[in-house]
Kinemage of the C-alpha trace (Angstrom):
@kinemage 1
@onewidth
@group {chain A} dominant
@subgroup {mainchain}
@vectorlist {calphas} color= white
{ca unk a 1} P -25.935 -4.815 -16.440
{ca unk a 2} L -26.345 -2.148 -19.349
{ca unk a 3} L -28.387 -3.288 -22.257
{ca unk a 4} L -26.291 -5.864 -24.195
{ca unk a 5} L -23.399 -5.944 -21.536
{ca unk a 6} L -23.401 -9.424 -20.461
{ca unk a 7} L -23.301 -10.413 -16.320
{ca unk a 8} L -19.488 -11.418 -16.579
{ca unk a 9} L -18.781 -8.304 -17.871
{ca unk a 10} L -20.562 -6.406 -16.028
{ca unk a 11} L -19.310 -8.242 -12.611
{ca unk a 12} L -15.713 -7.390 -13.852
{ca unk a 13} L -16.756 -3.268 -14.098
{ca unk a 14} L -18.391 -3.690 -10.465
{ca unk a 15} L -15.274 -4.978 -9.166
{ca unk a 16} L -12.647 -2.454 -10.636
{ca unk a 17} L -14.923 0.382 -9.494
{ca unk a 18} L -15.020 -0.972 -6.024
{ca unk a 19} L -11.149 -1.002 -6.473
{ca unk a 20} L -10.744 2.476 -7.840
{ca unk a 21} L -12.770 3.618 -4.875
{ca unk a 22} L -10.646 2.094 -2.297
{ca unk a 23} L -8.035 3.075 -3.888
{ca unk a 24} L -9.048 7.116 -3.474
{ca unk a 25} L -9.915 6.081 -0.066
{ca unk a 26} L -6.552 4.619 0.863
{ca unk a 27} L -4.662 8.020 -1.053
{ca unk a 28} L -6.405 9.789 1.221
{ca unk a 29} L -4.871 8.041 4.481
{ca unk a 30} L -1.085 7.457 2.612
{ca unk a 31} L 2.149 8.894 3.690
{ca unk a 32} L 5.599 8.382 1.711
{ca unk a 33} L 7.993 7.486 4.656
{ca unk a 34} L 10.414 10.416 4.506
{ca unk a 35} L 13.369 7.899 5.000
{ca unk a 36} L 12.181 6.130 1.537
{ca unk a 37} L 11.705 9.564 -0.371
{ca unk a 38} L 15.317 10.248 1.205
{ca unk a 39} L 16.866 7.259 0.166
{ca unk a 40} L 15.210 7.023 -3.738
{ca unk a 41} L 12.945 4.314 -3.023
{ca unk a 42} L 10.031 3.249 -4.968
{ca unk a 43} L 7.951 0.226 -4.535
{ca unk a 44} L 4.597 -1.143 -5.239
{ca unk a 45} L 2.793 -3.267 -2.392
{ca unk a 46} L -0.502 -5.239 -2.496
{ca unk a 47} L -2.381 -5.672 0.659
{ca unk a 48} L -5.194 -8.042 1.471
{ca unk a 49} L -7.809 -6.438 3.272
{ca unk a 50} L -10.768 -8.052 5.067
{ca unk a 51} L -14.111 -6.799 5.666
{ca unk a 52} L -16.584 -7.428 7.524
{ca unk a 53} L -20.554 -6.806 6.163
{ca unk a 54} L -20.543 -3.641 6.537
{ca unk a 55} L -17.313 -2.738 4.922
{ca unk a 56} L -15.663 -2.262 8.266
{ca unk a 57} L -11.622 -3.412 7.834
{ca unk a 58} L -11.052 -6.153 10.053
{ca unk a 59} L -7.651 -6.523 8.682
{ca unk a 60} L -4.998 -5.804 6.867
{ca unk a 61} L -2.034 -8.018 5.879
{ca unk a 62} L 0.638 -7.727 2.696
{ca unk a 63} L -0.040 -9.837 0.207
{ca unk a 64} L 3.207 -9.019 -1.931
{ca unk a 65} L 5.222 -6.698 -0.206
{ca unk a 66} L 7.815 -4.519 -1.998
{ca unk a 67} L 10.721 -5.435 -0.937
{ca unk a 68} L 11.248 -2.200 1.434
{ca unk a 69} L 9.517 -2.701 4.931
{ca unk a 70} L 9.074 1.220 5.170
{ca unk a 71} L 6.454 1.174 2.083
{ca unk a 72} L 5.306 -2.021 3.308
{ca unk a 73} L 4.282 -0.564 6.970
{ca unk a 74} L 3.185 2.565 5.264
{ca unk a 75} L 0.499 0.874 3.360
{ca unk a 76} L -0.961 -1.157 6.209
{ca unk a 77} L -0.747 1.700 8.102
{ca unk a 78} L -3.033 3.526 5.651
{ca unk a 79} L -5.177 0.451 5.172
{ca unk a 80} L -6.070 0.523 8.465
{ca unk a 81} L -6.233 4.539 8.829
{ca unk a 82} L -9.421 4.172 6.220
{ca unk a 83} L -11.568 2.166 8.791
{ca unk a 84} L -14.300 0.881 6.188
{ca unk a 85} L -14.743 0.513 2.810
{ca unk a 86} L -18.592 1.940 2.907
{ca unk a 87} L -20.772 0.062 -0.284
{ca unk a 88} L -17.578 -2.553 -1.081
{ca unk a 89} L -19.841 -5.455 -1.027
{ca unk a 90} L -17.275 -7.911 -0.963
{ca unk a 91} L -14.995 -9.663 1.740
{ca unk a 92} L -11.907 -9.303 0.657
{ca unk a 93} L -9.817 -7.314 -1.608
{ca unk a 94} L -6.718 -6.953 -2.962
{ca unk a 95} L -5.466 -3.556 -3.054
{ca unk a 96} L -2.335 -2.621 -4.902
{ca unk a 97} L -0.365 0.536 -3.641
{ca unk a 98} L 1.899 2.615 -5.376
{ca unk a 99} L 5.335 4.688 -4.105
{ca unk a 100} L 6.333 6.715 -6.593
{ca unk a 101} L 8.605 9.384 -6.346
{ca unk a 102} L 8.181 12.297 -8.666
């Protein structure tokens, strides 16, 4: 921790910067279905991913889906497109994904 930032605190950072970086990770791997951007749809999903030591994805399952199975497969599909999750340090993570449309 930073001088005067207490452990809890400091735990909490650790774990939305490991989020943030999967997060660029999975952006990187994440298509908009073109028959949700043709039909208006928008949707937020959060998957549970599991990792092995390493930070390898051993899998990746919905947590809370959106309600739209086309965002829903598009995110695991992404999840899984990223491989590993290199310095994660942890064994599971939830990972919220946005659909937006612009």
């Amino acid at each position: 921790p930073a001088p005067g930032e207490d452990a809890g605190l400091a735990a909490l950072r650790a774990v939305a910067a490991r989020q943030r970086a999967a997060q660029r990770k999975l952006a990187q791997h994440l298509f908009y279905p073109p028959e949700a951007v043709a039909a208006g749809i928008e949707g937020e999903v959060h998957l549970l991913l599991t990792l092995d030591a390493a930070g390898n994805l051993i899998e990746a399952q919905v947590a809370s889906g959106s309600g739209h199975p086309a965002l829903d497969r598009a995110a695991i599909d992404a999840a899984y497109a990223m491989r590993r999750l290199p310095g994660a340090g942890v064994r599971e993570l939830i990972l919220p994904v946005l659909f937006r449309l612009e």
